[in-house]
C-alpha positions as CSV (number, residue, x, y, z in Angstrom):
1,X,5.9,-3.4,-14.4
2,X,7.1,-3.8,-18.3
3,X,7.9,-7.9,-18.8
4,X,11.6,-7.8,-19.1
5,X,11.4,-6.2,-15.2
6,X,7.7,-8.4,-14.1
7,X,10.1,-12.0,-15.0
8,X,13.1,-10.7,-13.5
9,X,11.0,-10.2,-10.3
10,X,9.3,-13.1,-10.4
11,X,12.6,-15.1,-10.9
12,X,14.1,-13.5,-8.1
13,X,10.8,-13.8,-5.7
14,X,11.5,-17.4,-6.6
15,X,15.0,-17.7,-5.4
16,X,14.5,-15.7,-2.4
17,X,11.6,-18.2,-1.6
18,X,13.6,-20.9,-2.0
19,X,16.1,-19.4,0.1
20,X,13.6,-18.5,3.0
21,X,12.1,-22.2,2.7
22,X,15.5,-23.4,3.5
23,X,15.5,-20.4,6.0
24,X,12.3,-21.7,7.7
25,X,13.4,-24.8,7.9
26,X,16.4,-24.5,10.0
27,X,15.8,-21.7,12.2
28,X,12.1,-23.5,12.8
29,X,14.1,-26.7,13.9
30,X,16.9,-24.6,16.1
31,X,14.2,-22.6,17.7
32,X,11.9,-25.4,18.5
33,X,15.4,-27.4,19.8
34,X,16.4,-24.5,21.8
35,X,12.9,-23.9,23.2
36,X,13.5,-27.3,24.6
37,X,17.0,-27.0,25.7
38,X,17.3,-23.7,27.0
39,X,15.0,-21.4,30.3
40,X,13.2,-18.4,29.2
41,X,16.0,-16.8,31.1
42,X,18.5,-17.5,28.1
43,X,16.1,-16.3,26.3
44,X,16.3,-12.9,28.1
45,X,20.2,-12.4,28.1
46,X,20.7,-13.3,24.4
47,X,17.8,-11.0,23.7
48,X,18.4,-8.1,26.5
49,X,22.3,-8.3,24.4
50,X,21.0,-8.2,20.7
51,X,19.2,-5.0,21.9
52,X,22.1,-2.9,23.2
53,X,24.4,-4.2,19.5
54,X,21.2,-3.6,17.5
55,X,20.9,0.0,18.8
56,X,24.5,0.7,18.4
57,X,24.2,-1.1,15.0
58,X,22.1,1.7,13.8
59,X,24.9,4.3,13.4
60,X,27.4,1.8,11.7
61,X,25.2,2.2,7.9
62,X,23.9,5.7,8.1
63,X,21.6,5.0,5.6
64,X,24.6,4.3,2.8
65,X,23.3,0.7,1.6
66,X,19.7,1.3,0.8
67,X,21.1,5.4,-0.4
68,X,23.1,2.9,-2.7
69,X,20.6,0.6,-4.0
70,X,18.4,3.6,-4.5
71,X,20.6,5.6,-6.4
72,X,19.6,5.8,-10.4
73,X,23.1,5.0,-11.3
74,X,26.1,4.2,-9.5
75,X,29.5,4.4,-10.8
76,X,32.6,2.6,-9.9
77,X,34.1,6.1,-7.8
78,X,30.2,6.2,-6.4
79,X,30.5,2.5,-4.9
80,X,33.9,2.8,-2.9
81,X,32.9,5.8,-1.6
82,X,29.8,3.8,-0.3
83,X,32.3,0.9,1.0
84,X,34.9,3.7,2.6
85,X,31.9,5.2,4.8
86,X,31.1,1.8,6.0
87,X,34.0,0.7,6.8
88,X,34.5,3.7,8.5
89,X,31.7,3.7,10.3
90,X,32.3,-0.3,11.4
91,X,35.0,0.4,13.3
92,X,34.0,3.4,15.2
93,X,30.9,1.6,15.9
94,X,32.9,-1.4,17.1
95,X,34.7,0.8,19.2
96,X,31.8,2.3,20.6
97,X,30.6,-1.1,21.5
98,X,33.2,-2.1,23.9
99,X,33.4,1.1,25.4
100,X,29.8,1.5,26.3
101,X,29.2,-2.6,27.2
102,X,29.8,-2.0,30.7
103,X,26.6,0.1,31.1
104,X,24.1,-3.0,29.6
105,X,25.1,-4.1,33.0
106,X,23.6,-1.2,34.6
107,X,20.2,-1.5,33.3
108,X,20.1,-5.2,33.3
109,X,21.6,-7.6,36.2
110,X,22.5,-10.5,35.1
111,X,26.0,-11.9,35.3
112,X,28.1,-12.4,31.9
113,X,25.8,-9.5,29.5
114,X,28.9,-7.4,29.2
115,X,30.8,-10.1,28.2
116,X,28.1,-10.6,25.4
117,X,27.7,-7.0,24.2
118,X,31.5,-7.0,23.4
119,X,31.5,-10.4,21.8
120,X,28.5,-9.0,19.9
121,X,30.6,-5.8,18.7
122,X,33.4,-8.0,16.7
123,X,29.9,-8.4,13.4
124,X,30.4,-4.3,12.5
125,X,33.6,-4.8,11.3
126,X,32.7,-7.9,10.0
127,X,30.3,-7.0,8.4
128,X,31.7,-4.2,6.4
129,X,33.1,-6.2,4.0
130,X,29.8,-7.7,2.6
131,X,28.4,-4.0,1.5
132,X,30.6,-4.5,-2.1
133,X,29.6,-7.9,-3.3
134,X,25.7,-7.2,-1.9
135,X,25.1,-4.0,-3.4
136,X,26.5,-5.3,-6.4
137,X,24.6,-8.3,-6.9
138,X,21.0,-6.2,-5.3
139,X,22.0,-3.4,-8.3
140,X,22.3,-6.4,-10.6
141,X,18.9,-8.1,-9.2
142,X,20.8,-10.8,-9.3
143,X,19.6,-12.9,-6.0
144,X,20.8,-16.0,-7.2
145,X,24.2,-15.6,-6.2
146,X,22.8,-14.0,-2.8
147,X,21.2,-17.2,-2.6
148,X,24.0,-19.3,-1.1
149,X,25.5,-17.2,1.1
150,X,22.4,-16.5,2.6
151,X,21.6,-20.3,3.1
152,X,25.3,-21.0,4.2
153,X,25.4,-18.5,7.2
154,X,21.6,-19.8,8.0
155,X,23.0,-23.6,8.3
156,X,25.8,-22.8,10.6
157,X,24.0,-20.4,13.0
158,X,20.9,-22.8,13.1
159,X,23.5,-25.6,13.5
160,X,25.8,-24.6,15.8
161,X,23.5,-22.9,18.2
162,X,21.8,-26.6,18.1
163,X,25.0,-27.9,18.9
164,X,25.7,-25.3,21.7
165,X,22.4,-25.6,23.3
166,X,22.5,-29.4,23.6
167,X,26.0,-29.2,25.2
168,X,25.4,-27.1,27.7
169,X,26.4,-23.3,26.6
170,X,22.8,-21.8,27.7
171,X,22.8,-18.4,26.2
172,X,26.5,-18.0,24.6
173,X,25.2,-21.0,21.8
174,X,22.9,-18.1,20.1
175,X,25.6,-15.7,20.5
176,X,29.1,-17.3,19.1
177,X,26.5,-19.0,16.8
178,X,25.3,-15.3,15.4
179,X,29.1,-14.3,15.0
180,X,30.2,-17.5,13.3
181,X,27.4,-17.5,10.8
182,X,27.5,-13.6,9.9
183,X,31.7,-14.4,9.3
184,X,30.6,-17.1,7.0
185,X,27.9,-14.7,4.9
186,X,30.6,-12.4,4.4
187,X,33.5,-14.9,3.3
188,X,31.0,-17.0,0.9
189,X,29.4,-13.4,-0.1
190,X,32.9,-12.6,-1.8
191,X,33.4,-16.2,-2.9
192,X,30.4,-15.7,-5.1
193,X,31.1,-12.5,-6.2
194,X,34.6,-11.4,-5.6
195,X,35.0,-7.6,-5.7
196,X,38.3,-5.6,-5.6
197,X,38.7,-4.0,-1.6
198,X,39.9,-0.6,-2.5
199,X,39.0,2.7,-0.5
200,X,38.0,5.9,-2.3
201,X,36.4,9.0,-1.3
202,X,34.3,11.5,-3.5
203,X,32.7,14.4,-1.1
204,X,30.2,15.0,-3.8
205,X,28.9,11.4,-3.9
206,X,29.3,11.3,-0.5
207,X,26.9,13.9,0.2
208,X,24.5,12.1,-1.9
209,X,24.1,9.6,-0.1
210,X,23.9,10.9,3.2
211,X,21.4,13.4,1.8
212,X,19.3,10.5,1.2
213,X,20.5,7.6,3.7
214,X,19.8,10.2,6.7
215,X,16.5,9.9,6.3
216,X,16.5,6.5,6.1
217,X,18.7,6.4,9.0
218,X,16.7,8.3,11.6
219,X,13.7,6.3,10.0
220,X,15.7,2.8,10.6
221,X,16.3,4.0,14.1
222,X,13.1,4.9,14.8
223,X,11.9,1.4,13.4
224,X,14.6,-0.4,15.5
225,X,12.7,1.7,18.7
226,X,10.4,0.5,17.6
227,X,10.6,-2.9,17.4
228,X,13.1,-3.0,20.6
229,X,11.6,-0.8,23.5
230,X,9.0,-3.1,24.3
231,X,11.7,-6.0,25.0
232,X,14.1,-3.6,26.6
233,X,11.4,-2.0,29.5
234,X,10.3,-5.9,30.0
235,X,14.2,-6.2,30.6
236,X,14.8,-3.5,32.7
237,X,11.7,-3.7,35.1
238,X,10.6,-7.2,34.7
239,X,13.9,-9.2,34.2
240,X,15.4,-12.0,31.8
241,X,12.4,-14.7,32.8
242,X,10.0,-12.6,31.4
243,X,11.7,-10.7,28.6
244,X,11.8,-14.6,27.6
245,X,8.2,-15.0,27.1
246,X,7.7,-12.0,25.2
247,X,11.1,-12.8,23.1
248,X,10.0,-15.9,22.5
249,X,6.2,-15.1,21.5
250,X,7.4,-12.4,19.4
251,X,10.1,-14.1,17.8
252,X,7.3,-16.3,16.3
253,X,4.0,-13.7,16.2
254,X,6.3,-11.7,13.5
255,X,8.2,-14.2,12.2
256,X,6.1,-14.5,9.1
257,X,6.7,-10.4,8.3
258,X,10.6,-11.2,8.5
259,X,10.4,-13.8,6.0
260,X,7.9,-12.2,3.5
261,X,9.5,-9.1,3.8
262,X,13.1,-11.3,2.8
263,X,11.1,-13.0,0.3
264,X,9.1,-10.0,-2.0
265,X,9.7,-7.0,-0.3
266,X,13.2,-6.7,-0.1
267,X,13.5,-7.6,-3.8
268,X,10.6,-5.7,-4.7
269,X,12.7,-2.0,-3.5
270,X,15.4,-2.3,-6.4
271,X,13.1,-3.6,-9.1
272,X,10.4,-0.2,-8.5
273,X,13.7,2.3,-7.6
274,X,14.5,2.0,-11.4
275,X,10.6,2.1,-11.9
276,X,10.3,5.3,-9.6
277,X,9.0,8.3,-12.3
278,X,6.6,5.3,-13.8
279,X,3.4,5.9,-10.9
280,X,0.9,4.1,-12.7
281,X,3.1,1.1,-12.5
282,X,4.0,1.4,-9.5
283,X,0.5,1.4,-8.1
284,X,-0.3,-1.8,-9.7
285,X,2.7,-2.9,-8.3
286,X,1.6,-1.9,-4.7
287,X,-1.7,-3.2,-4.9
288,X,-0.4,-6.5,-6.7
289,X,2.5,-7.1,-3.9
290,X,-0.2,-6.4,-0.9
291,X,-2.4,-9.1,-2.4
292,X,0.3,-11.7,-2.5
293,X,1.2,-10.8,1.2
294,X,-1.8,-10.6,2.7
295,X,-2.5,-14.0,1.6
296,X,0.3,-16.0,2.5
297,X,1.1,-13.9,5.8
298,X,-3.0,-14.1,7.0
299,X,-2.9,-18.1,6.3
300,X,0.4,-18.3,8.3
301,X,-0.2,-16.4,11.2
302,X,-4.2,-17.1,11.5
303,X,-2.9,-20.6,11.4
304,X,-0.3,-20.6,13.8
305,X,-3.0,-18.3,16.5
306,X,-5.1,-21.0,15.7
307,X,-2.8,-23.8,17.2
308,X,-0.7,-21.2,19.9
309,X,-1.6,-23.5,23.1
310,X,-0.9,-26.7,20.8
311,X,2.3,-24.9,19.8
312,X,3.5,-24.2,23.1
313,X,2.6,-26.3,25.3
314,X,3.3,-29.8,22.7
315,X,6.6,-28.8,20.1
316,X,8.2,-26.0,22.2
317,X,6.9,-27.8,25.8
318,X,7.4,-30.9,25.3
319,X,4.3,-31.8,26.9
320,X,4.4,-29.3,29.8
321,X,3.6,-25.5,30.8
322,X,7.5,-24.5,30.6
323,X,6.4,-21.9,27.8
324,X,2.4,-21.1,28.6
325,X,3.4,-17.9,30.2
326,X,4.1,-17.1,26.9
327,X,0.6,-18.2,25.4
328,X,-1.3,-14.9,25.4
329,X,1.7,-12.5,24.3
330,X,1.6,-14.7,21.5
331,X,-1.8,-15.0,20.5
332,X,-2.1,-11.1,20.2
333,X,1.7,-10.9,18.4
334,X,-0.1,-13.6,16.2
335,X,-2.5,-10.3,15.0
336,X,0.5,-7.6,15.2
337,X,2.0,-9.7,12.6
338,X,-0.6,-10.2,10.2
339,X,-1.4,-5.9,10.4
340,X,2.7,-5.1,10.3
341,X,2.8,-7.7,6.8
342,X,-0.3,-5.7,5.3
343,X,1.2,-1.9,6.0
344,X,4.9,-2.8,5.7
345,X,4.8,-2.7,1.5
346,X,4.2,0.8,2.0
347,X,7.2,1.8,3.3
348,X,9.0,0.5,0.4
349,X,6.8,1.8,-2.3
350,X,7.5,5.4,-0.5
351,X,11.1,4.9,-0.2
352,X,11.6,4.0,-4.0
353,X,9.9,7.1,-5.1
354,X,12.5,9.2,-2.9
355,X,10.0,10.3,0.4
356,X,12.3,9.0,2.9
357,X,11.2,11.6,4.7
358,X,7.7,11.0,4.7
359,X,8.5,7.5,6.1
360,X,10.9,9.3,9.1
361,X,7.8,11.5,10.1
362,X,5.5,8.4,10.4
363,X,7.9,6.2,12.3
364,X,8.0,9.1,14.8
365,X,4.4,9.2,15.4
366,X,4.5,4.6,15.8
367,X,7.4,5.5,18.0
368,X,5.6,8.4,20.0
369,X,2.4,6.4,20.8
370,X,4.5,3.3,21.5
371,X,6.7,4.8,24.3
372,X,3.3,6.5,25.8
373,X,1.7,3.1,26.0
374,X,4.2,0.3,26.6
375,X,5.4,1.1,30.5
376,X,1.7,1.9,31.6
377,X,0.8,-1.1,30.2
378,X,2.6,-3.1,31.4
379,X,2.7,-2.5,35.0
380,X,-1.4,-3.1,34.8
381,X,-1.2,-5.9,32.5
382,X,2.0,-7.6,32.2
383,X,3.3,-8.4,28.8
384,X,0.3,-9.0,27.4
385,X,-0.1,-5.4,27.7
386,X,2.3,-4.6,26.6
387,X,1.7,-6.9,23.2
388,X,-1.3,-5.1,22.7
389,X,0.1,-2.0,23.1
390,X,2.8,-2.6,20.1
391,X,0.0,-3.6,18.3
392,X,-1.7,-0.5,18.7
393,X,1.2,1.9,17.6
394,X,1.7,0.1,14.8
395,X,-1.8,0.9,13.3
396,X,-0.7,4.3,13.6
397,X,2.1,4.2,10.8
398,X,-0.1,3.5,8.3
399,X,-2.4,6.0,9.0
400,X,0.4,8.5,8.9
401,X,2.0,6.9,5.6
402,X,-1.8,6.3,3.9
403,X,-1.9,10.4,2.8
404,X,1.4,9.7,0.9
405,X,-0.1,6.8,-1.0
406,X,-3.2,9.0,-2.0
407,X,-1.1,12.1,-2.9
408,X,1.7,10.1,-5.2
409,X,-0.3,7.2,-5.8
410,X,-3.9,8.4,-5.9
411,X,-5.0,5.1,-4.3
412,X,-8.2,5.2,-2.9
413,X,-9.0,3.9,0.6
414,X,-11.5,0.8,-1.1
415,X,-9.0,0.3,-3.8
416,X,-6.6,-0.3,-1.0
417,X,-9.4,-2.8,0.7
418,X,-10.4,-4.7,-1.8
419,X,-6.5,-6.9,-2.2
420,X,-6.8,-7.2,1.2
421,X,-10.5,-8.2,2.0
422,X,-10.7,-11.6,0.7
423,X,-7.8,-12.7,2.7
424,X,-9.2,-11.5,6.5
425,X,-12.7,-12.8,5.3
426,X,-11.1,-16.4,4.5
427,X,-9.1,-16.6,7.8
428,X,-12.7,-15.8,9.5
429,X,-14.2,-18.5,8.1
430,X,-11.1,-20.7,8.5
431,X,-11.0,-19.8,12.2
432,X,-14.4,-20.2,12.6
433,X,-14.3,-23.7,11.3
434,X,-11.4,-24.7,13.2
435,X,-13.0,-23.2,16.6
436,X,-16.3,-25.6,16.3
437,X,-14.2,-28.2,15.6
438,X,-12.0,-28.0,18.3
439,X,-14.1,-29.7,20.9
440,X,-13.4,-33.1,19.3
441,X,-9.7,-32.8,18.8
442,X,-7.7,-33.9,21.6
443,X,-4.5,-31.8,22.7
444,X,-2.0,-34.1,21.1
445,X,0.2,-33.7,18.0
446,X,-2.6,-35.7,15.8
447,X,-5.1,-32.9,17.0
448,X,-2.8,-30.2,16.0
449,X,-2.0,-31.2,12.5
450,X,-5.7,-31.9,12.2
451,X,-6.4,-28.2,12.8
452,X,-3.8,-27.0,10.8
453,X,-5.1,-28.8,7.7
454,X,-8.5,-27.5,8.5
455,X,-7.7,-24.2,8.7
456,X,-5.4,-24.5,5.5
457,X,-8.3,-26.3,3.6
458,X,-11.1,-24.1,4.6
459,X,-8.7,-20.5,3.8
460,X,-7.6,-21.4,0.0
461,X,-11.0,-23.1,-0.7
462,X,-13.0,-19.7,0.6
463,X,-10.0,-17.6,-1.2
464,X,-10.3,-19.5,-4.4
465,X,-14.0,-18.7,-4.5
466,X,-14.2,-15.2,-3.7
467,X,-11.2,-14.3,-6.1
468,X,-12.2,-16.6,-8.9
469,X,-9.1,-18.5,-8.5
470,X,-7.2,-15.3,-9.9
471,X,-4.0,-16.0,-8.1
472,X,-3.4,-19.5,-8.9
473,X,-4.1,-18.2,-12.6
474,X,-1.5,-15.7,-12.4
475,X,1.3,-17.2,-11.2
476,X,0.4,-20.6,-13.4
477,X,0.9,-17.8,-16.0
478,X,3.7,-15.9,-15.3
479,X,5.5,-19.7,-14.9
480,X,4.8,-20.6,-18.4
481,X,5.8,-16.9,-19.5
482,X,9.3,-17.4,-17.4
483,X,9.7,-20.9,-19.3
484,X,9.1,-19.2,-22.8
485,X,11.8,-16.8,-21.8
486,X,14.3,-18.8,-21.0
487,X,13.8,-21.1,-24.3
488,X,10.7,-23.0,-24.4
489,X,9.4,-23.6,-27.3
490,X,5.2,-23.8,-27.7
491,X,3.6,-26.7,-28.9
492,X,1.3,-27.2,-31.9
């Protein structure tokens, strides 16, 4: 990356990680106060309902944001052609919601999911009109202004569902807290950058982008498959108590890979699309951005497998087994979400160069292998199996995108090790520390921050060695370069 583009990344990186901070923060505190308030069944309605919108969700972009961020340049006519298909597409989706809610009730019995599926339905047409002022401000890398919307529809769904819980409203708090907080992203969205509503269609531009954005449509369905098939055969053959669990332990196995992926990757994708005929560049960029990740997401996730029983049993508990079911589900999600952080940078450094095809083929082979294993698994072993089994799958996307890599990259399989390696050999030794330790720590909140600092002492101290420090050198760089840039002057 040339400097004008590596400090405009950076300074977005950091207002997306101030933004995530903030992120943490609250849904950390309205999960754990939920964990406490509300049965695993809640759990399994709210989620069973997010699975059916999410699915229908799917065909209410086609593809048309990212086809718009990715796009070398985009004109005025070009961008409300991009807002007409979405809106377009919001509506029929809507419609198609609360036509086909009744037959969430046919796969999952519980009372009231109907209900929820058509509540649910009212965020495609909300959501429509944030696709001007974001792609906008994405085109213009300019994530300070995303900032506060972002952190404003955070607050009042972390809030609220809070609120909700404690009162009484069981599942409905997560669900009127998700549609009051996606209303409030899109009104404070347009506050911050107000763009004229105006509909426009050009059939030639239009093409474009569903030239492109079908590939990443298929290829976002495939992920959300994905991601939601495991949750939906817990639903349908083992019922809300049990889809609980295994919403609960993934919500936090690959919670991590959200917020990373919020945090670098997702501002990483328009800084290399305008980088994409530069490969060189965008190799170091690769290899740089799966450093950083593996790092931060092995410490988090190592840390947190580390501490599960604590962490369940103590915070979400409140000193009882209400969420141990839960406890081996998230131990192995702990290690899905570590390998999805490592392989999911790939995806974006293929879609910037324009292979959104390549990235379609290998989310049909995760999504093949996934839908072999999951049921058989989990009839023998419960939804522990079937944990391991979305672990599994997930290997396989990388080893269907790693070819792509070589071929446009020419990235070698131990230059693609070596960013990675320090980071699994420091949560080894971090681990092992914390496991022969763990015999004099008592199961109580003073044991569990004891571990944590362990493990976080023994991880940066091992990483510092065996990278020489490199990282903290970098970024204690790239800060003072930032500071010059924006006016400081040296001394002496």
């Amino acid at each position: 990356m040339n400097s004008s583009y590596k400090l405009k990344t950076f300074e977005n990186v950091g207002y997306n990680a101030l933004g995530k901070i903030i992120q943490l923060f609250f849904q950390s505190a309205a999960n754990i106060i939920l964990a406490r308030n509300l049965v695993s069944s809640d759990y399994g309605i709210a989620g069973f309902a997010m699975i059916v919108v999410g699915f229908v969700a799917q065909f209410g972009d086609m593809g048309i944001s990212t086809a718009a961020v990715q796009v070398k340049k985009l004109d005025e006519e070009g961008l409300y052609t991009g807002f007409t298909i979405k809106a377009a597409l919001g509506l029929v989706v809507c419609a198609a919601a609360l036509v086909l809610a009744p037959l969430a009730g046919l796969f999952f019995d519980r009372a009231g999911i109907v209900n929820v599926v058509k509540l649910l339905s009212l965020n495609f047409v909300i959501n429509s009109f944030a696709f001007l002022p974001n792609i906008t401000l994405i085109r213009e890398l300019n994530y300070r202004k995303l900032l506060t919307p972002q952190l404003a529809s955070v607050a009042v769904n972390s809030v609220l569902a809070i609120f909700l819980a404690r009162k009484g409203f069981g599942y409905w708090s997560i669900i009127l807290a998700n549609i009051l907080s996606t209303a409030v992203f899109v009104i404070v969205l347009n506050i911050v950058r107000p763009v004229k509503i105006r509909f426009q269609y050009n059939p030639e531009k239009a093409a474009e982008f569903l030239r492109f954005g079908g590939n990443v449509f298929f290829t976002g369905l495939l992920a959300f498959l994905i991601f939601n098939v495991d949750n939906f055969i817990i639903g349908v053959f083992k019922g809300a108590k049990d889809l609980g669990y295994y919403a609960l332990a993934f919500t936090w196995g690959s919670m991590i890979c959200g917020i990373l992926g919020g945090v670098v990757l997702s501002v990483i994708f328009p800084t290399l699309s305008k980088l994409q005929g530069d490969l060189l560049r965008l190799k170091k960029a690769y290899l740089r951005v799966l450093e950083y990740v593996s790092f931060f997401g092995i410490l988090v996730n190592a840390g947190l497998l580390m501490v599960s029983r604590e962490f369940l049993y103590l915070l979400l508990g409140r000193g009882g087994e209400k969420w141990l079911p839960a406890l081996g589900s998230l131990q192995i999600l702990c290690i899905y979400g570590v390998l999805r952080l490592i392989m999911e940078p790939a995806g974006y450094f293929i879609l910037a160069v324009g292979k959104s095809g390549s990235l379609l083929r290998a989310q049909m082979i995760v999504a093949a292998v996934e839908l072999a294993l999951i049921y058989p698994a989990l009839k023998i072993f419960g939804i522990e199996g079937v944990a391991v089994a979305v672990t599994v799958a997930y290997i396989f996307e990388y080893i269907a995108l790693y070819p792509v890599l070589y071929r446009k990259l020419s990235l070698g399989l131990s230059e693609w090790i070596a960013p990675v390696l320090p980071a699994f050999v420091s949560g080894f030794l971090a681990a092992g520390a914390v496991a022969a330790a763990a015999a004099v720590m008592p199961l109580s909140f003073a044991g569990m921050a004891g571990k944590i600092a362990l493990f976080i002492f023994v991880y940066c101290a091992a990483y510092g060695i065996m990278t020489k420090w490199k990282m903290a050198a970098e970024i204690r760089d790239t800060i003072a370069e930032f500071r010059l840039k924006d006016g400081d002057i040296p001394k002496g």
